[in-house]
N, C-alpha and C positions, 0 to 999 in steps of 0.2 A: 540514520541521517546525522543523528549528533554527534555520532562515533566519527563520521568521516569528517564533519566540521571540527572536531577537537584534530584528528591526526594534521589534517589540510594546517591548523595554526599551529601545531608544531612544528609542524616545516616550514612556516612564513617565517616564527620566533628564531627556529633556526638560522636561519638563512640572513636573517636581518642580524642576527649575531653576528655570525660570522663576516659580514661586510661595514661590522663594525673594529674590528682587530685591525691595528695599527699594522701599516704596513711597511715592510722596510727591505732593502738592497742592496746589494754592493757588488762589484767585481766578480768576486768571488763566485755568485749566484748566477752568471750569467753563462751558455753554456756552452760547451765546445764544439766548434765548427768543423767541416767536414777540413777547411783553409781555414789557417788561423790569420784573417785579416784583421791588420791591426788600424783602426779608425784613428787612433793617435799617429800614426806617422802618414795616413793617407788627408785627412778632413784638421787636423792637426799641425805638424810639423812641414807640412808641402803646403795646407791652406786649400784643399781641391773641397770646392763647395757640396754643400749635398745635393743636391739637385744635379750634378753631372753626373751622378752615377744613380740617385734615384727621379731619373728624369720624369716622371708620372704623378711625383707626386702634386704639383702643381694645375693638372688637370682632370685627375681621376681619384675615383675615392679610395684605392689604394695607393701607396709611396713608391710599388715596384721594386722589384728587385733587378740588380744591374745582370744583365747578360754577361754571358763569358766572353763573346765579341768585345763586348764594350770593354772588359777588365784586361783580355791581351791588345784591344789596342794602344794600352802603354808600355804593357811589358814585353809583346812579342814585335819583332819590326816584321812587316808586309803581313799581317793580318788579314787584309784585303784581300790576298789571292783567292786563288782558286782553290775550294776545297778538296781536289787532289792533293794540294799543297801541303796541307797540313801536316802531313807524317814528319815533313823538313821541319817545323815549326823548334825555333828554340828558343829559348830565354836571354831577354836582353838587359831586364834592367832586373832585381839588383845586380848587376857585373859580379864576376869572381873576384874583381879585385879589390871589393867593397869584403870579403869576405875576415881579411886582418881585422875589421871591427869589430868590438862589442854586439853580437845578436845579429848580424848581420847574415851569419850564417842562416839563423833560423829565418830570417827574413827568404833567403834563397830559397832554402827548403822547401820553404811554405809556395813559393812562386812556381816553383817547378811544379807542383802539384797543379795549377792554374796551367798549365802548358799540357801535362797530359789529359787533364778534362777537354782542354782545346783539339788536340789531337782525337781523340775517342771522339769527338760530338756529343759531346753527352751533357747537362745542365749539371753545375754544383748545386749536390743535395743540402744546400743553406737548409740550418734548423731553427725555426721559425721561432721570435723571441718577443714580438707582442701580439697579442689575441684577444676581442674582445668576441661576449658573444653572439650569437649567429643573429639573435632579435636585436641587436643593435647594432647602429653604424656609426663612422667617425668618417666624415667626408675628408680626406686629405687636403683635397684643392679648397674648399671652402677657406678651411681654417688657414694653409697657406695665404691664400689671397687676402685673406684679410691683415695680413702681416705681422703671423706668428712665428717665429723660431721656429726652426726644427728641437733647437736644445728646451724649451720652456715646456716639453712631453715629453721628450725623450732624454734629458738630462744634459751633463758636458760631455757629449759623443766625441769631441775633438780631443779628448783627453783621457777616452777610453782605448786600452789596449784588447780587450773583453768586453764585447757589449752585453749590458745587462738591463732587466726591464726597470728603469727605472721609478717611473709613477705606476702609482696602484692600478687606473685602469677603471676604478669602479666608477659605479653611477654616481656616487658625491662628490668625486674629483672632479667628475665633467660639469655635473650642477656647481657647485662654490665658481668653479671659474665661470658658467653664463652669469651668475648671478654677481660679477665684481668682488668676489672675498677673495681669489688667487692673486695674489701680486705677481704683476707684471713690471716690464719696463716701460718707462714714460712714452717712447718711443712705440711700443709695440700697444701699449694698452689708447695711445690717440688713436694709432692707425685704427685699431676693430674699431671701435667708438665712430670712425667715421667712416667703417664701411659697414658696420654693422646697420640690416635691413630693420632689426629690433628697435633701436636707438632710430634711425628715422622714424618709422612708422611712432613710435610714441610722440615724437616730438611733430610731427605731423598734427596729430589728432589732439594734441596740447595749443597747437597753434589756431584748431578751429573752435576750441572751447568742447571738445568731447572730453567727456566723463574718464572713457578710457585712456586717453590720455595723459593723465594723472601718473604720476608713478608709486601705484599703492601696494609695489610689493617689495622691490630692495633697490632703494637709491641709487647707487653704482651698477646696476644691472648692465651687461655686453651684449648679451643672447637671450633670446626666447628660450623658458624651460618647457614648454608645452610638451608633452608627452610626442606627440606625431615627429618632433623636428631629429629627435635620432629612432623612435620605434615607430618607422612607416612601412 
């Protein structure tokens, strides 16, 4: 018994090791798509919000990924037909004649590829770039509605050519920010502050003279850390 108690704390020591190593990102590490869509000139340089192409995330606990429907209904024109149709399907926007530019090319390249996945019916094999794990969740819409950024998790997406995972992901990323240590913007840190159910209910049970309604764990607190609210 004490044999397996000692291995079991080797592998907590571990593990709590390891989720203590600095974590860090860039470009560079982020990985290559089946289409290299480039987030800088779509969420970027044209300004198309995230939420039009990750329309889900606002109601569902995952962000979604956009359909190839949704992606040629900019690039191909009549999308809409009938999928007899599709073999006709050709590429409208970037134009060839966009192609004298700088990268423009590559820009086309990349689009045609979006037109023959349209044509096959087939879904783009997108390679999936953040993942937490299975015993934990991240409500998407929660944290949306409460009026967070997409960029204050996922970094300056509008300014990425290569998406890469930005934030580490772990459990003390997600704790420091219920507990108010993440800085926020004034703007986004009011909003949770006054939709956050945390922050009522404390202030709640402070207004009737409960005990727990004290704030006796971190002043600036946003969210409940309670273990059930992301492992249920």
């Amino acid at each position: 018994m004490t044999r397996v108690l000692s291995i079991v704390g080797i592998v907590l020591l571990a593990a709590a090791a390891g989720s203590c190593r600095p974590y860090s990102a860039d470009e560079g590490d982020g990985p290559d798509q089946p289409i290299a869509f480039y987030h800088k000139v779509h969420a970027g340089d044209n300004k198309i919000p995230c939420q039009y192409c990750h329309y889900t995330a606002d109601k569902s606990l995952d962000a979604g990924i956009p359909s190839v429907q949704l992606c040629v209904g900019c690039h191909v024109p009549g999308s809409s037909a009938p999928t007899a149709q599709r073999a006709q399907a050709a590429l409208a926007f970037p134009t060839a004649a966009r192609d004298t530019g700088r990268g423009t090319k590559e820009w086309r390249g990349e689009a045609t590829k979006l037109v023959d996945f349209w044509r096959s019916g087939q879904p783009v094999p997108w390679v999936r770039i953040h993942k937490i794990p299975d015993h934990a969740k991240f409500p998407h819409y929660m944290h949306i509605n409460a009026g967070l950024k997409c960029q204050t998790c996922h970094g300056p997406v509008q300014d990425m050519k290569k998406v890469y995972q930005f934030s580490s992901l772990r459990m003390g990323w997600c704790i420091d920010c219920h507990r108010g240590e993440t800085p926020l913007s004034a703007e986004e840190d009011a909003s949770v502050r006054a939709r956050s159910s945390y922050v009522r209910r404390i202030a709640a049970l402070a207004q009737t003279s409960d005990v727990r309604g004290q704030k006796a764990t971190r002043p600036r607190q946003r969210a409940t850390t309670d273990c059930v609210a992301c492992h249920y």
